[in-house]
C-alpha positions as protocol buffer text, in pm:
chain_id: "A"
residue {
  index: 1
  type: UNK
  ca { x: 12099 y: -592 z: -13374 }
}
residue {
  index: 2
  type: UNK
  ca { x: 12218 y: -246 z: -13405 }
}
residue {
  index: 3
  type: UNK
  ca { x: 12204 y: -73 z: -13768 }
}
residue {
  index: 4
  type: UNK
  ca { x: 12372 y: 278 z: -13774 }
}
residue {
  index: 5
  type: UNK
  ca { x: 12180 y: 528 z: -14019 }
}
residue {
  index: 6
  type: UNK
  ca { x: 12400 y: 804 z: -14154 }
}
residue {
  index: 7
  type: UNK
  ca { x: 12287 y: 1191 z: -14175 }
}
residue {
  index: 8
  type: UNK
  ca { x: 12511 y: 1396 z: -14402 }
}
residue {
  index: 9
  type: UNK
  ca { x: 12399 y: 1749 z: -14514 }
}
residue {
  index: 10
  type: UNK
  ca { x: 12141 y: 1741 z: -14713 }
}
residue {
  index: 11
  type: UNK
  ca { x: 12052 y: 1375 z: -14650 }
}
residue {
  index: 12
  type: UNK
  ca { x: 11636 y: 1321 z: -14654 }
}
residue {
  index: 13
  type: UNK
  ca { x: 11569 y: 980 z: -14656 }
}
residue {
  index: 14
  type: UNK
  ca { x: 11750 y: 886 z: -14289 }
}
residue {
  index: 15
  type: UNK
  ca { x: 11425 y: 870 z: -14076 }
}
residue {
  index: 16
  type: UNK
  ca { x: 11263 y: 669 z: -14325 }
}
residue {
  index: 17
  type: UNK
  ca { x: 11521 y: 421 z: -14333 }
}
residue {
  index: 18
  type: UNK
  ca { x: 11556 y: 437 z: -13944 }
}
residue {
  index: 19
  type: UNK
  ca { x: 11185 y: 391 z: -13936 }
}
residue {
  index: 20
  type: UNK
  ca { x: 11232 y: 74 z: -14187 }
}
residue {
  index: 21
  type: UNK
  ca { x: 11488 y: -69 z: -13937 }
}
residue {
  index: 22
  type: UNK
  ca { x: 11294 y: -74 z: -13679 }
}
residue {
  index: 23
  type: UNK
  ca { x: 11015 y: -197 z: -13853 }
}
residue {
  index: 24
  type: UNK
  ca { x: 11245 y: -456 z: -13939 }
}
residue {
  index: 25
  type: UNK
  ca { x: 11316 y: -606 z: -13597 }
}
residue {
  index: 26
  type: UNK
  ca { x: 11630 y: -375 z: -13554 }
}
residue {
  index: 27
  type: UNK
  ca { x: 11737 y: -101 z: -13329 }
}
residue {
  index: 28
  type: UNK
  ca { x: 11793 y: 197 z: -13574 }
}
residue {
  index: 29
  type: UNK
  ca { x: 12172 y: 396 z: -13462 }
}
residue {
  index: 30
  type: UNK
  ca { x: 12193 y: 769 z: -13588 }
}
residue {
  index: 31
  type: UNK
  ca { x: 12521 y: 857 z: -13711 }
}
residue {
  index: 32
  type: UNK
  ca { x: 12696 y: 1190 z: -13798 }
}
residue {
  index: 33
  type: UNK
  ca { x: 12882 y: 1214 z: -14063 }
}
residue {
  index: 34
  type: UNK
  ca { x: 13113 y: 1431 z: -13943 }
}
residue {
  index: 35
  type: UNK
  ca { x: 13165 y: 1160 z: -13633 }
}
residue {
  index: 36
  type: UNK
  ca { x: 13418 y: 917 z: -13606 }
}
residue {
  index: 37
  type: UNK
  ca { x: 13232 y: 676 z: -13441 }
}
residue {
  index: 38
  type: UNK
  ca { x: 13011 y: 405 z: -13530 }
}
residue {
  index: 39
  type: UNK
  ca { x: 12862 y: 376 z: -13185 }
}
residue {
  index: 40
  type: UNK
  ca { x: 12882 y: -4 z: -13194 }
}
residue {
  index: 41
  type: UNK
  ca { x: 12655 y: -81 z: -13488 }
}
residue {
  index: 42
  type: UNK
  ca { x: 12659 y: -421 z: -13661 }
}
residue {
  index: 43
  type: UNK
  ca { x: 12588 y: -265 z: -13978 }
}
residue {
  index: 44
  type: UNK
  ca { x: 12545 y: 108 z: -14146 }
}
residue {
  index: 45
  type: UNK
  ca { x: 12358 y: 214 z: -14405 }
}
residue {
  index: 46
  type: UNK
  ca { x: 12425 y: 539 z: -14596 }
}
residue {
  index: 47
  type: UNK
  ca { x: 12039 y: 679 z: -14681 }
}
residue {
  index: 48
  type: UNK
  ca { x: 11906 y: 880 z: -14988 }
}
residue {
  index: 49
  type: UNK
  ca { x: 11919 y: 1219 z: -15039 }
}
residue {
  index: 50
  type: UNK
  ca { x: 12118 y: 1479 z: -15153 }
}
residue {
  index: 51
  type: UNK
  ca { x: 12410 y: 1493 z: -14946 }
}
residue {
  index: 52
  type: UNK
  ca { x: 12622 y: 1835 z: -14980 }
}
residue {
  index: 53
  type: UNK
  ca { x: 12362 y: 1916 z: -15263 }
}
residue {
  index: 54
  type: UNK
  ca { x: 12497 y: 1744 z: -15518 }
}
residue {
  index: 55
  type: UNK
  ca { x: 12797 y: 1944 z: -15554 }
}
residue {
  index: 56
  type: UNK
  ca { x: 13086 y: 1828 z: -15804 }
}
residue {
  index: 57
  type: UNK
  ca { x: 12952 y: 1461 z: -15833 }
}
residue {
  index: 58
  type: UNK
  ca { x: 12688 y: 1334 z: -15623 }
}
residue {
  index: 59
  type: UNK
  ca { x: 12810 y: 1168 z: -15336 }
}
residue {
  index: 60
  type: UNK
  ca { x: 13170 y: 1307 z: -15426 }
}
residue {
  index: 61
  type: UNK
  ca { x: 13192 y: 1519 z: -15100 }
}
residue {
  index: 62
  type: UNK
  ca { x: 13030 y: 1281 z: -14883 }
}
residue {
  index: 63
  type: UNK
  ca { x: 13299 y: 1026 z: -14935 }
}
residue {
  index: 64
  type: UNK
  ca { x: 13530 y: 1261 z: -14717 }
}
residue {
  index: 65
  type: UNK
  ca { x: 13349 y: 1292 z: -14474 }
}
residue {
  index: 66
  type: UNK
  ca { x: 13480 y: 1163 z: -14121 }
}
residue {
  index: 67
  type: UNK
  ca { x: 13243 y: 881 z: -14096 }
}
residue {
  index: 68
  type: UNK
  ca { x: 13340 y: 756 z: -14356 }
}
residue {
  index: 69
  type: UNK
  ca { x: 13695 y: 665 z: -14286 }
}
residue {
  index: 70
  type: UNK
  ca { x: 13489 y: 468 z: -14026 }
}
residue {
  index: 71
  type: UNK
  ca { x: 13268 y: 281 z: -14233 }
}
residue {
  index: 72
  type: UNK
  ca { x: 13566 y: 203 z: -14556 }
}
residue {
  index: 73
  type: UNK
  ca { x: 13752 y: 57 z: -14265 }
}
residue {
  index: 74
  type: UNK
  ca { x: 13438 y: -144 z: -14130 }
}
residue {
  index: 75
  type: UNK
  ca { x: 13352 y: -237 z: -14464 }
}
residue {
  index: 76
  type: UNK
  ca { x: 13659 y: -412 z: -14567 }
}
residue {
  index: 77
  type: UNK
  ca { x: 13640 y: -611 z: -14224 }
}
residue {
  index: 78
  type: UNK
  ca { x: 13296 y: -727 z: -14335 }
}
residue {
  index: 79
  type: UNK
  ca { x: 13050 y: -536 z: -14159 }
}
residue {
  index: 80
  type: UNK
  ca { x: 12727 y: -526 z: -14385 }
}
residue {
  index: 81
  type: UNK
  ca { x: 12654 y: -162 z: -14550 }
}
residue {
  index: 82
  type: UNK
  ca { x: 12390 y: -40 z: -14766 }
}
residue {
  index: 83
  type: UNK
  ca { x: 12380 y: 247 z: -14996 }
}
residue {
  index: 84
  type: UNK
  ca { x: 12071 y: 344 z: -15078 }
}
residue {
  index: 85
  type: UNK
  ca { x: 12008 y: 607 z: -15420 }
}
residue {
  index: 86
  type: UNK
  ca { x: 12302 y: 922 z: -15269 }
}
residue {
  index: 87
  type: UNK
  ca { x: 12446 y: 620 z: -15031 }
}
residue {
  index: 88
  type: UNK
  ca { x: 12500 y: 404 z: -15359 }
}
residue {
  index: 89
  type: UNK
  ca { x: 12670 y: 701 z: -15534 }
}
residue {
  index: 90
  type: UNK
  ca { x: 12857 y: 706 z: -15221 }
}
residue {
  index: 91
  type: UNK
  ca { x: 12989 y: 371 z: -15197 }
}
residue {
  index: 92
  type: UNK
  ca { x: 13094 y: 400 z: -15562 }
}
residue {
  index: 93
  type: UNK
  ca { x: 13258 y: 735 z: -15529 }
}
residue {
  index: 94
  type: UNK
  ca { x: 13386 y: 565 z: -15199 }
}
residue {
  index: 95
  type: UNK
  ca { x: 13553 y: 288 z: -15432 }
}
residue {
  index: 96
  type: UNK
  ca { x: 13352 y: 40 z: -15181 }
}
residue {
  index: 97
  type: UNK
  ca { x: 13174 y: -52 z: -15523 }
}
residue {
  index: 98
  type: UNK
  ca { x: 13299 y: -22 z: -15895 }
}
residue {
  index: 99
  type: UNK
  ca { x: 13124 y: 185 z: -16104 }
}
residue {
  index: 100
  type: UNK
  ca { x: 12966 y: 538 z: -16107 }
}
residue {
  index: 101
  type: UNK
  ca { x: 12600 y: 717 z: -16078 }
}
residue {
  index: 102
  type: UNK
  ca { x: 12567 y: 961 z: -16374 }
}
residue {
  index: 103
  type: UNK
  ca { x: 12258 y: 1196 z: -16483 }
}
residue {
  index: 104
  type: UNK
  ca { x: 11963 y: 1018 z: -16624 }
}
residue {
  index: 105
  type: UNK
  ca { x: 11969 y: 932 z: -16989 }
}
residue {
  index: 106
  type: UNK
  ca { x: 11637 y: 1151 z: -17011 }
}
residue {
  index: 107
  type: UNK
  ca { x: 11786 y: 1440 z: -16819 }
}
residue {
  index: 108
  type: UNK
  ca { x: 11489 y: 1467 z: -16603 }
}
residue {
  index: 109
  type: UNK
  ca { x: 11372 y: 1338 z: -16279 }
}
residue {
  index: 110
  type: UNK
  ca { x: 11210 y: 1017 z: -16171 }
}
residue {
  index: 111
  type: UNK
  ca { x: 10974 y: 951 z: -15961 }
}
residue {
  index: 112
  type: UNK
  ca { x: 10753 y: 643 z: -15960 }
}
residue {
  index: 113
  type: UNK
  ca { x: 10675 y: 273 z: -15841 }
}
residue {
  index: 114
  type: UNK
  ca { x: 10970 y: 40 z: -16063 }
}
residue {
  index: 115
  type: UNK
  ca { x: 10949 y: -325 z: -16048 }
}
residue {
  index: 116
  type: UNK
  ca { x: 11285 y: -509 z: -16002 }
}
residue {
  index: 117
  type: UNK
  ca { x: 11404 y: -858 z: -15979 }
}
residue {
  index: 118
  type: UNK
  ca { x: 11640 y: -954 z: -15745 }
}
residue {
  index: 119
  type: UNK
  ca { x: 11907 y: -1162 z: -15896 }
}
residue {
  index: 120
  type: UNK
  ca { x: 12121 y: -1236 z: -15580 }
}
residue {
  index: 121
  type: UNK
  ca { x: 11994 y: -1280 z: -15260 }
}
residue {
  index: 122
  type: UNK
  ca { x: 12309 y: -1457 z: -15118 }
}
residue {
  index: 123
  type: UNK
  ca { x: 12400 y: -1058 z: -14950 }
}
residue {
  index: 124
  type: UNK
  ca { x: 12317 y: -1003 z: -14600 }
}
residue {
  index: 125
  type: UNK
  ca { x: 12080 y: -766 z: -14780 }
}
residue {
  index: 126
  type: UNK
  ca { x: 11863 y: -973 z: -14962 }
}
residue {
  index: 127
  type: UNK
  ca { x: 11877 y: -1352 z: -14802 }
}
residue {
  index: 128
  type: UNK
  ca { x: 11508 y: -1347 z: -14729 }
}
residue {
  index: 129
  type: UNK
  ca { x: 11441 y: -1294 z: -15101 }
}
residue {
  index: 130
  type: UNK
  ca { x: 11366 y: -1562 z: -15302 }
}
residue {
  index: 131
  type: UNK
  ca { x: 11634 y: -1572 z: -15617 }
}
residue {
  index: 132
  type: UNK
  ca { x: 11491 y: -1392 z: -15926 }
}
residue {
  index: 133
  type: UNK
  ca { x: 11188 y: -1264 z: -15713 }
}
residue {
  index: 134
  type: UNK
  ca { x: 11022 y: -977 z: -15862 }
}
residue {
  index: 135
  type: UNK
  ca { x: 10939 y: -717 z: -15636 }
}
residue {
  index: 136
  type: UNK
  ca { x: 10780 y: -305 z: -15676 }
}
residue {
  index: 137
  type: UNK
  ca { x: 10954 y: -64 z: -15473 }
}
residue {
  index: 138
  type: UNK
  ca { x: 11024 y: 330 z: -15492 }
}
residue {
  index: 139
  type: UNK
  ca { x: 11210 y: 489 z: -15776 }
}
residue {
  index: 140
  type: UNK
  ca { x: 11323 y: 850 z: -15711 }
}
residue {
  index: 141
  type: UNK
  ca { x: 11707 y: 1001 z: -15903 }
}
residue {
  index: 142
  type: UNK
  ca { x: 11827 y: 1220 z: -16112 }
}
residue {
  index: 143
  type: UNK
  ca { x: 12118 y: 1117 z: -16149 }
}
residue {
  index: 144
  type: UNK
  ca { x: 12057 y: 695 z: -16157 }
}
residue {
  index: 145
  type: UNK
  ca { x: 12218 y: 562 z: -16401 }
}
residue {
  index: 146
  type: UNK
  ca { x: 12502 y: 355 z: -16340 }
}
residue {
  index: 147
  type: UNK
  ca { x: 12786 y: 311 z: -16602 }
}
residue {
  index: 148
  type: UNK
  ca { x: 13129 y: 84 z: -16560 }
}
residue {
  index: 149
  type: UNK
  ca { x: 13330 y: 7 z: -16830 }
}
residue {
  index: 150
  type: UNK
  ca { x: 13294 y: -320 z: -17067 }
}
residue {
  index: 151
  type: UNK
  ca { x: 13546 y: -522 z: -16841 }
}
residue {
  index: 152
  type: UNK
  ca { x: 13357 y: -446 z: -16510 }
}
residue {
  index: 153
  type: UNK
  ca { x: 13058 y: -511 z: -16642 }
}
residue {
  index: 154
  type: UNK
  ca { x: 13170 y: -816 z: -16740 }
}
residue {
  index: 155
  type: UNK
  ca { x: 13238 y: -923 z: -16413 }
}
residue {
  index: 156
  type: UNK
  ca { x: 12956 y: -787 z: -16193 }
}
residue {
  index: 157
  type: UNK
  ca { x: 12722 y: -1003 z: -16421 }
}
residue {
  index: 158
  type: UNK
  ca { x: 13011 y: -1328 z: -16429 }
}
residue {
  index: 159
  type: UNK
  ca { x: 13035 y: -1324 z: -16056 }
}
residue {
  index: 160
  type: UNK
  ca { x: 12673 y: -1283 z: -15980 }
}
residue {
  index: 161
  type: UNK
  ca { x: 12724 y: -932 z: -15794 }
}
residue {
  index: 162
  type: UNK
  ca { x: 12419 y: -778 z: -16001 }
}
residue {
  index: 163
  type: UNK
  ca { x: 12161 y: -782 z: -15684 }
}
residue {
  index: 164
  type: UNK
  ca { x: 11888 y: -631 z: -15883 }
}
residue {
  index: 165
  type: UNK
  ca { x: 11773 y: -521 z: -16264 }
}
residue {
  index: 166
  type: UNK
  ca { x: 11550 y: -318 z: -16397 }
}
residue {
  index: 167
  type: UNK
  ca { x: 11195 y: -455 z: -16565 }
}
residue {
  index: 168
  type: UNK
  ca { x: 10938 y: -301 z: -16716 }
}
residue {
  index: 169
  type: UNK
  ca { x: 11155 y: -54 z: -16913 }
}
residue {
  index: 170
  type: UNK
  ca { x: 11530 y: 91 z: -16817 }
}
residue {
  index: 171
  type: UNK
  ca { x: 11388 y: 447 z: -16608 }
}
residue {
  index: 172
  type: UNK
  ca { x: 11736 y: 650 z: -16609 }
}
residue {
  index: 173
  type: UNK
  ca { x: 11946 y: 453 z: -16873 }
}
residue {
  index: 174
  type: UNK
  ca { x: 12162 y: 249 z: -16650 }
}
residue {
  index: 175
  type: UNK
  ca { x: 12383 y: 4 z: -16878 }
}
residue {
  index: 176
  type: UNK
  ca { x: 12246 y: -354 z: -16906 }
}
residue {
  index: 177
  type: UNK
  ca { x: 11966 y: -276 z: -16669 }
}
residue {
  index: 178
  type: UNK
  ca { x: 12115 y: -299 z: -16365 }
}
residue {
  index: 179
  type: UNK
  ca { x: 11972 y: -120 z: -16031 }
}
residue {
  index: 180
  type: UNK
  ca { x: 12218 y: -249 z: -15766 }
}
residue {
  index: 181
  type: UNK
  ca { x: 12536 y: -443 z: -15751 }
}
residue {
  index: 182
  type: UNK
  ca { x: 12722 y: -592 z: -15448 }
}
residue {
  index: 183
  type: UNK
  ca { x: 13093 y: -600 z: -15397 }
}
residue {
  index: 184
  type: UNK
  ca { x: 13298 y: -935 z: -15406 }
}
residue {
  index: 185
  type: UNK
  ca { x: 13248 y: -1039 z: -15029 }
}
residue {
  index: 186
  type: UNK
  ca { x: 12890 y: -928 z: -15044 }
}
residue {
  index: 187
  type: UNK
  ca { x: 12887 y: -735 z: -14765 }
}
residue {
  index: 188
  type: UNK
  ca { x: 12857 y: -384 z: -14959 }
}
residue {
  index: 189
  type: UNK
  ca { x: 12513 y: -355 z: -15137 }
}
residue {
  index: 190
  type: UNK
  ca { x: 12406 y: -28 z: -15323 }
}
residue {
  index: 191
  type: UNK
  ca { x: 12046 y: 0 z: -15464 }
}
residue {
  index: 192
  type: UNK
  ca { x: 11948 y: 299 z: -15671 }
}
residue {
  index: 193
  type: UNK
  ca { x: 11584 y: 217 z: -15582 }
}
residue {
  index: 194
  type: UNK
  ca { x: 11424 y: 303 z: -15213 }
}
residue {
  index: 195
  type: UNK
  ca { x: 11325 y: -47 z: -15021 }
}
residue {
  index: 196
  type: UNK
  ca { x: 11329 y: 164 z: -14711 }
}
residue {
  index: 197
  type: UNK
  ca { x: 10979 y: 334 z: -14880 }
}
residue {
  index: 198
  type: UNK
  ca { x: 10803 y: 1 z: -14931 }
}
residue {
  index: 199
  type: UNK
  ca { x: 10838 y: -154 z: -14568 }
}
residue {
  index: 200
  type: UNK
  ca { x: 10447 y: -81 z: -14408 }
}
residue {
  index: 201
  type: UNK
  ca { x: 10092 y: -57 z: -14595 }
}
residue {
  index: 202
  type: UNK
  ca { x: 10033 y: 256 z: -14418 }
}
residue {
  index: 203
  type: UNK
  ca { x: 10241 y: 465 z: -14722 }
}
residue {
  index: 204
  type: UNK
  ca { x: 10007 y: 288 z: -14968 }
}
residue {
  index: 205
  type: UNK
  ca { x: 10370 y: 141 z: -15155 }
}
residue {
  index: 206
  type: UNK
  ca { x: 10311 y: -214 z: -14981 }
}
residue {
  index: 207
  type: UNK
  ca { x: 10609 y: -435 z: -14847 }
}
residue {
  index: 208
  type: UNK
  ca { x: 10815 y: -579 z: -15045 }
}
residue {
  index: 209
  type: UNK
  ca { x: 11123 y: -382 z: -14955 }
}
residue {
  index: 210
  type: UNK
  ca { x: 11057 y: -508 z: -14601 }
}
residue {
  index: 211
  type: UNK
  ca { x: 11304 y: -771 z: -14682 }
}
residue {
  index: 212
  type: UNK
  ca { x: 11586 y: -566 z: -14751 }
}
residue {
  index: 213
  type: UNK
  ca { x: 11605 y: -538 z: -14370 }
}
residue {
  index: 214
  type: UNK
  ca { x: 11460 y: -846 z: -14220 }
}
residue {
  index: 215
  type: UNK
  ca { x: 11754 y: -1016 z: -14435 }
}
residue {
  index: 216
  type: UNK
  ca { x: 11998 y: -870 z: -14164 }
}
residue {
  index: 217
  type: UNK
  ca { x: 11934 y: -1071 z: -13892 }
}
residue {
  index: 218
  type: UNK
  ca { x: 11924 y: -1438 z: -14085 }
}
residue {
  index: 219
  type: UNK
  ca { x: 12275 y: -1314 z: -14237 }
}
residue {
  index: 220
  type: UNK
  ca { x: 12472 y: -1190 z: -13966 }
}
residue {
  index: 221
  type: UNK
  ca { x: 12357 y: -1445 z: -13706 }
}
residue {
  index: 222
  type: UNK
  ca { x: 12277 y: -1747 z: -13902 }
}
């Protein structure tokens, strides 16, 4: 299948998560962001980074940008997208997910190997998980931590649309631990963690965000 992989300005992480496509049995699309086109793809995701740098609210400019009229309107039809780290601050900023990104509790960077569990792997994102699996994959924000108010919450934890927590320790001070959520179809996951930097031993980070894109196919085709 074709995944589209979104460069904005100031996007770094966009050949890595090509490069995890492929290595995930996919054939990796480059997007522009200031295209309106989606060139066909069966499914987009928006990579890390620091799109625009930053400015206003991370992922605040982004969200205007052409391509994404493109990918709201694909989204709502069901196509699967990922936000990964800037392309979850996206999605929020986006209203594709509820919720915002904000500065780490700490006010400093992290950078470092987190361990997560995967509480629902019934997303096109995470079907070849197994359902609390724990898995170690790339941490790397600034501004990571997600907040919602009481209500929403609430409901992401009611409706099972937490798709992974935080173990080991909360890194950036995201409310009830949470490290990605997925929207009410599914379809939209954002992770604040980077599977797309786990994917090959070469890296020395090991595999276990491999299946982050081998769960595409077994979703969309099953």
């Amino acid at each position: 299948m074709k995944v589209g992989v979104v460069t904005f300005p100031g996007s770094l992480d966009d050949a890595d998560a090509a490069r995890a496509v492929q290595i995930g049995g996919h054939d990796a699309v480059p997007l522009w962001h200031g295209d309106h086109d989606l060139r066909g793809v069966d499914a987009v995701i928006l990579p890390g980074g620091f799109s625009y740098g930053d400015y206003l609210r991370c992922g605040a400019i982004s969200r205007f940008s052409p391509v994404m009229t493109e990918v709201i309107e694909a989204a709502g039809k069901g196509m699967p997208v990922l936000g990964i780290c800037n392309g979850f601050q996206i999605l929020c900023e986006s209203h594709l997910l509820p919720g915002a990104l904000i500065r780490n509790d700490h006010r400093k960077f992290v950078c470092r190997d987190q361990r997560l569990r995967i509480e629902n792997n019934r997303t096109p994102w995470t079907s070849d998980y197994a359902e609390n699996a724990e898995i170690t994959i790339v941490l790397k924000n600034g501004e990571g931590g997600f907040v919602a108010d009481t209500a929403t919450l609430d409901r992401l934890e009611g409706e099972g649309l937490v798709v992974a927590r935080y173990l080991d320790g909360n890194p950036n001070g995201s409310l009830r631990d949470i490290a990605g959520i997925a929207n009410q179809r599914g379809n939209v996951v954002g992770l604040m963690p980077h599977p797309e930097h786990a994917v090959e031993d070469l890296t020395g980070a090991g595999t276990e965000g491999l299946a982050f894109f081998t769960s595409l196919a077994a979703a969309v085709f099953a």
